[in-house]
Structure formats: structure tokens, C-alpha cells
C-alpha positions in Angstrom: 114.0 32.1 108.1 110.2 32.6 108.3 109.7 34.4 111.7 106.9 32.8 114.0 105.4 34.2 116.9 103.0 32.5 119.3 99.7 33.6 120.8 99.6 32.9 124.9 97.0 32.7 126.9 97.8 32.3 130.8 95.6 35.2 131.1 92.5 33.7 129.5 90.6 32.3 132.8 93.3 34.0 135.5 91.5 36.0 138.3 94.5 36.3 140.5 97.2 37.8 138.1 95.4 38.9 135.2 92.1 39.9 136.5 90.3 37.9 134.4 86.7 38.5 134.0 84.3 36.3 132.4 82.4 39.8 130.8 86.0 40.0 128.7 85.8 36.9 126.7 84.0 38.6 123.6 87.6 40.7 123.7 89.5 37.1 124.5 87.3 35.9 120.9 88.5 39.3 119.2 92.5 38.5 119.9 92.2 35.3 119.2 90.7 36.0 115.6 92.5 38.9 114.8 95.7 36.4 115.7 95.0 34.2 113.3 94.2 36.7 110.4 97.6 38.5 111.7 99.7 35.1 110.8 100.4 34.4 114.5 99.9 30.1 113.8 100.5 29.0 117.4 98.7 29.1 120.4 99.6 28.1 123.7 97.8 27.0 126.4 98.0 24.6 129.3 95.1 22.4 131.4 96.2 24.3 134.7 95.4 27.9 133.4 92.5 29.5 134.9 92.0 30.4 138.7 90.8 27.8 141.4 87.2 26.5 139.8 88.0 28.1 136.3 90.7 25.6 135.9 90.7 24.7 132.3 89.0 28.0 131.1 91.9 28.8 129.1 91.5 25.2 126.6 88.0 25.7 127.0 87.6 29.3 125.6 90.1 28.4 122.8 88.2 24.9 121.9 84.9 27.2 121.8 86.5 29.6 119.3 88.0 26.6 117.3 84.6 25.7 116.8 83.8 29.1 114.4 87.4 28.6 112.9 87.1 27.9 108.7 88.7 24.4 108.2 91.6 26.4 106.6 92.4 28.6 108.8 92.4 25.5 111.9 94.6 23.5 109.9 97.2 26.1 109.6 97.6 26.6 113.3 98.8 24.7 116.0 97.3 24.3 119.5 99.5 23.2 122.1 98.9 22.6 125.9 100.7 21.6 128.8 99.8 19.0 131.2 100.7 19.4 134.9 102.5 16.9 136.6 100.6 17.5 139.9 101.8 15.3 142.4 99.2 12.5 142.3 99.4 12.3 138.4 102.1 9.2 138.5 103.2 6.3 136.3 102.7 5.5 132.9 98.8 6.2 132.7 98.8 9.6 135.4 98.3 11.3 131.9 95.6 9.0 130.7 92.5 11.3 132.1 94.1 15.1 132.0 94.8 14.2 128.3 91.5 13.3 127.1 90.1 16.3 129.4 92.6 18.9 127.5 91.6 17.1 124.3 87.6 17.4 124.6 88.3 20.6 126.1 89.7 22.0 123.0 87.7 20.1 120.1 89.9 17.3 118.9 92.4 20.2 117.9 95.8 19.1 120.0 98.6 19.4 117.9 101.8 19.7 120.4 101.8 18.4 124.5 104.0 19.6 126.6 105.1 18.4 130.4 104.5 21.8 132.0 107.3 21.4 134.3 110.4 19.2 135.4 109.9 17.3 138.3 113.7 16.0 138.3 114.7 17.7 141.5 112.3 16.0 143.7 110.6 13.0 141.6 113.0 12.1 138.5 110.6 8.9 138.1 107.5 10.7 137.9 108.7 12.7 134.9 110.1 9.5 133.2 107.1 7.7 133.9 104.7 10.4 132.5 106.6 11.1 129.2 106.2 7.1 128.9 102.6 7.9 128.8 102.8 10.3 126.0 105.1 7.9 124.7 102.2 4.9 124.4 99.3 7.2 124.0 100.9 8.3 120.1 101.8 4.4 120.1 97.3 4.2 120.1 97.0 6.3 117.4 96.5 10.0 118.9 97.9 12.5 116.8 100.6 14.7 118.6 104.2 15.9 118.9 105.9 15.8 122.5 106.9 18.9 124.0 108.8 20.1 127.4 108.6 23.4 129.5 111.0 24.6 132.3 113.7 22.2 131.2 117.6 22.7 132.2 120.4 21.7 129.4 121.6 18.5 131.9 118.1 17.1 132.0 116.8 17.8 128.9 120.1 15.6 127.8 118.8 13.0 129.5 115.4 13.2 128.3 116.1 13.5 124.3 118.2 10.2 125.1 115.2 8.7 127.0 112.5 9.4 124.0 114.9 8.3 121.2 114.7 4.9 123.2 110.9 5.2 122.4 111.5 6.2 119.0 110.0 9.8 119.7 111.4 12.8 119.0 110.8 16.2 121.0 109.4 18.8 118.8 109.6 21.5 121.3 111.1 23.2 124.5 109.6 25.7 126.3 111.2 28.0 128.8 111.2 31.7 130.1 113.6 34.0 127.8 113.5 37.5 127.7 115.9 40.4 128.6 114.8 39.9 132.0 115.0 36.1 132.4 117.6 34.9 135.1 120.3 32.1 134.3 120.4 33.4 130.5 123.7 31.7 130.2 121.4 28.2 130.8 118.9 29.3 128.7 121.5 29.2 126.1 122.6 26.3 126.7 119.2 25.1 126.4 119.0 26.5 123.1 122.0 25.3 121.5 120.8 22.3 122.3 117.6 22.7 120.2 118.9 24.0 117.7 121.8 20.9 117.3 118.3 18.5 117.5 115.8 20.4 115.1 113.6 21.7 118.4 111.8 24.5 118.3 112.6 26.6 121.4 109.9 28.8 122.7 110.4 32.0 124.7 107.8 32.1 127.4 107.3 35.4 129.1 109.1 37.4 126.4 107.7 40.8 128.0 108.4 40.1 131.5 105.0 40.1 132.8 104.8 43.3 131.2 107.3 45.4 132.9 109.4 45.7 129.4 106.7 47.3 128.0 106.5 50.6 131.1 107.6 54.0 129.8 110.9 54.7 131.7 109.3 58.3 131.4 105.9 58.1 132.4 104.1 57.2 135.3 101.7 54.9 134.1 98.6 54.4 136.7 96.6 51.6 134.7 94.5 49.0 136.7 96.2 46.0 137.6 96.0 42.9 139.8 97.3 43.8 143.3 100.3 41.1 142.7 101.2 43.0 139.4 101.1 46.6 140.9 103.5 45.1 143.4 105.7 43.6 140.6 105.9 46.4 138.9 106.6 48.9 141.7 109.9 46.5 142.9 110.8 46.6 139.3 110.7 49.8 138.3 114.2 51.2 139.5 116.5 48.7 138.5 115.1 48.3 135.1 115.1 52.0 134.2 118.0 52.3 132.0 117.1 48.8 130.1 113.3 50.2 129.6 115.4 53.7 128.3 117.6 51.4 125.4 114.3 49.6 124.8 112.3 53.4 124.3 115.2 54.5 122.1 115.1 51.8 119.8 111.3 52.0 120.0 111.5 55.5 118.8 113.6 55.4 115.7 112.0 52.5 114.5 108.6 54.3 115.1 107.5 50.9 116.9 106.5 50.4 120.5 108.8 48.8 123.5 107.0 45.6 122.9 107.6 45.1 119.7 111.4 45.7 120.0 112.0 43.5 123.4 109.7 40.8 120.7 112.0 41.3 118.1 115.2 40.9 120.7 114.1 36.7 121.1 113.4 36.4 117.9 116.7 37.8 116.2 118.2 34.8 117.8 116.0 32.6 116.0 113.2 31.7 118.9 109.2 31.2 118.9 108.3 34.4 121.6 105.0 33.1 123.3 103.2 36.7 124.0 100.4 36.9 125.9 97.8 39.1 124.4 93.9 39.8 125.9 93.0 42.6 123.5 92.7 43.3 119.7 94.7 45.9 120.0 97.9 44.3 121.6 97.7 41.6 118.6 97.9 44.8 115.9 100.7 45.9 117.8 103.1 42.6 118.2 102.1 41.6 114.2 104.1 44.4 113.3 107.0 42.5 114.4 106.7 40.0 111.3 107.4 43.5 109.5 111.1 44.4 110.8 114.4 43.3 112.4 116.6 44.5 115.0 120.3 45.1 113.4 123.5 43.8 115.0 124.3 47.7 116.8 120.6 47.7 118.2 120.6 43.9 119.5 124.0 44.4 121.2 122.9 47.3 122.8 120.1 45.5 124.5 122.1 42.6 125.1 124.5 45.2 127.0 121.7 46.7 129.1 119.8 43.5 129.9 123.5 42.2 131.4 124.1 45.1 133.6 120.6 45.1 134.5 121.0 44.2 138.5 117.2 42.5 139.6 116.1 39.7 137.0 112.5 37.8 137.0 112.4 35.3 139.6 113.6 31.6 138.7 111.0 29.4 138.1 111.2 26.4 140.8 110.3 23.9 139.3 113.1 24.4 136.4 115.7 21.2 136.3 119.4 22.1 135.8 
């Protein structure tokens, strides 16, 4: 099977976790073309990313790229955002507006859109009533698949049973999976699920925010947002021997941390969703397409991931 890795961009328009800086985006254009000559054919966004007025910078930046993108090479790929179900977006038309902003946003090019996250634990209707909306706006004629994000395996159940009733399929899930995501035994679940309906299951945060990616030998003083400098310093200790199976796998294979905690989600046959901001970081993770991890080196990480004792935080706005 054809390994597939996507390009994502919560970064691109983020001042508050990613110190984004509007000087950067002739490195933002950079990644994002060196991504598509590197066979990375999906890009992820959503119409919530970007900081307070910058909302929408993300879509934005990418629809003004798309715009310099030969016809091929925009074919090939894929764009897909997700739409926040903000509490006043309601019903069967709450989607109506945010849609057609995400779609001028990004040029026309919106290939898959996802709800960015379940609102079954304190509005089950809301949800319902804004996949309806996805639902009639394919039933006009717009041209997209339906996706999900933050999903549990009990509601996403529910959900496939709900859109087969509209004669719509889901064509992808989207949740965090990494060695560090919490509740991996769920995250299975959710999986098996995708794979038993032909759903492509997306790893989101497949690097931990980075932290997978630290030297378990080096103190590394790089500039960082204050939140991430925090992050990192509370999750330094109890990921040390996890980081240590990651650098010794890293260095037979001559590849870096990244690339191996990549190669970890997609040995079990996921989409990782890697943020990248820099040329660089996109020659890195493309050397992924060029190896596997073997059965001795997987279970090895899967060993130290489980007896790792602090995970990521849960998202809290994941269903069960």
C-alpha cells in the first residue's frame, strides 16, 4: 500500500502557540511547494486556524499559493478543512456562511470537510443538524467528501448510520494518534472501525507538538512560544526513555526522531498529518516515503510508548 502523508498547517496564522509571524509566510510558500514536489498530496487546514483577527489565515495563505499551483499539480492534491461548530453555528443551514467563507478563502479548491469536533457530550443535535447541512449542500451540487475530527468509536457508530440514511458516505476520520496520544486503546477502536468502512483515518499531532522530536541527550534551547517552552519542560522527564528508543532507531536507520515516530502511525496503515513551517522539515519527513519500520523496531516503540507514564492531554471536545 501506497504510503501517504499529509501536510498541516495549524501553525500557518498561530501567534499564540506557534509564533506565527506574518514576515514567515515566504518560508510558509517554500513548505508548501517543496510538499507538493516531495509527493505529500494532502493538506489540512481548518477555518478556525489563525490567532484572534488572523482567523482564517491558514485557508487563506493556502488559497493564495493555490493560485501559482500548475493545474497538474492542484488536481493531484487534496485540500481539506474543518469547520467549527461554534456554538451559534446551529441547524441545518449553521454551515451555510463558514462554508462558502472556507471555499472563497481557498480558491474553489475544497476537496474533503470535516466537523472539527464532536459536540455529542453537550449538544448531540447540533452535530446531527450540521452534518445535515453538509448533507444538502453536496445534494446542490458542491463538490466534496464529508469528513470528522475528534470522533469516539460509540459516536462515530452512530454517525456512519446517520449519513448512510442520507446516502453519504464518510471519507475520513480525523483524530490525535501518536506514541503520546492518550486513550490509544479508543483510538483503535476508532480505527478498526475505518478500516471495516473504507475511511481513511488521519493521525493528527503525530509528533506531539514536537516533544518526540527533542534529543533525550541534548539540551536543546531553541525559541519557542512561552506555552510550548512550558510543554516541553513538563514533558521532558517522563518521556526520556521513549525519546531514547526513538534516538536508537533514528540512528541505525541514519534518519531523524521525526521520521521514525512518522513511520510508527504509518506502519499501521494511517494518513500522519505533520505540521511543517520550513523547507527544511518537509526534506526531512519525505524521506519517510523511502523506508519502513520492521516488526522488532515497531514493537519496541509500542513497548516504550505503553510504559510511558504522562500522555498528551485528551482533547475535550472528543465523543466516546
Amino acid at each position: 500500500m501506497k504510503k501517504k502523508i499529509g501536510l498541516g498547517t495549524w501553525s500557518w496564522g498561530n501567534k499564540f502557540f506557534w509564533n506565527y509571524k506574518s514576515a514567515n509566510d515566504d518560508d510558509l510558500r517554500e513548505t508548501y511547494n517543496e510538499a507538493l514536489k516531495r509527493g505529500f498530496d494532502l493538506i489540512d487546514t481548518a477555518d478556525s486556524y489563525g490567532t484572534g483577527n488572523l482567523q482564517g489565515r491558514s485557508e487563506s495563505l493556502i488559497g493564495k499559493f493555490l493560485l501559482d499551483t500548475p493545474f497538474a499539480q492542484k488536481k493531484r492534491i487534496q485540500i481539506a478543512t474543518k469547520l467549527a461548530p461554534y456554538p451559534w453555528r446551529i441547524g441545518d443551514k449553521g454551515f451555510n456562511k463558514p462554508f462558502l467563507k472556507s471555499l472563497e478563502r481557498l480558491n474553489n479548491k475544497l476537496d474533503i470537510v470535516q466537523l472539527h469536533w464532536s459536540t455529542a457530550t453537550y449538544n448531540p443535535m447540533q452535530e446531527l443538524g450540521l452534518l445535515n447541512n453538509l448533507c444538502d449542500l453536496k445534494d446542490q451540487g458542491f463538490d466534496f467528501q464529508i469528513g470528522l475530527s475528534n470522533i469516539g468509536p460509540k459516536r462515530l457508530q452512530k454517525l456512519l448510520t446517520y449519513l448512510s440514511m442520507r446516502d453519504q458516505r464518510l471519507k475520513s476520520v480525523q483524530i490525535q494518534f501518536s506514541l503520546l496520544a492518550p486513550d490509544l486503546q479508543k483510538q483503535y477502536q476508532v480505527k478498526k472501525i475505518c478500516e471495516e468502512n473504507n475511511i481513511d483515518f488521519f493521525a493528527y499531532s503525530p509528533l506531539s507538538f514536537g516533544i518526540l522530536c527533542i534529543d533525550p541527550d541534548k539540551d536543546e534551547n531553541r525559541e519557542r512560544s512561552f506555552i510550548r517552552n512550558v510543554l516541553f519542560k513538563r514533558y521532558k522527564k517522563p518521556t526520556y526513555e521513549l525519546r531514547r528508543c526513538l534516538k536508537r532507531i533514528a540512528k541505525q536507520r541514519s534518519v531523524s526522531q521525526a521520521q521514525v515516530a512518522i513511520n510508527w502511525c504509518c506502519y499501521q496503515g494511517t494518513i500522519p498529518l505533520v505540521g511543517m513551517r520550513k523547507k527544511s522539515q518537509v526534506l526531512d519527513v519525505s524521506n519517510v516515503f523511502k523506508w519502513n519500520l520492521n516488526k522488532v523496531e515497531f514493537n519496541s516503540l509500542q513497548e516504550a510508548s505503553k510504559n510511558c507514564l504522562r500522555k498528551m492531554p485528551k482533547n475535550p471536545f472528543s465523543s466516546v
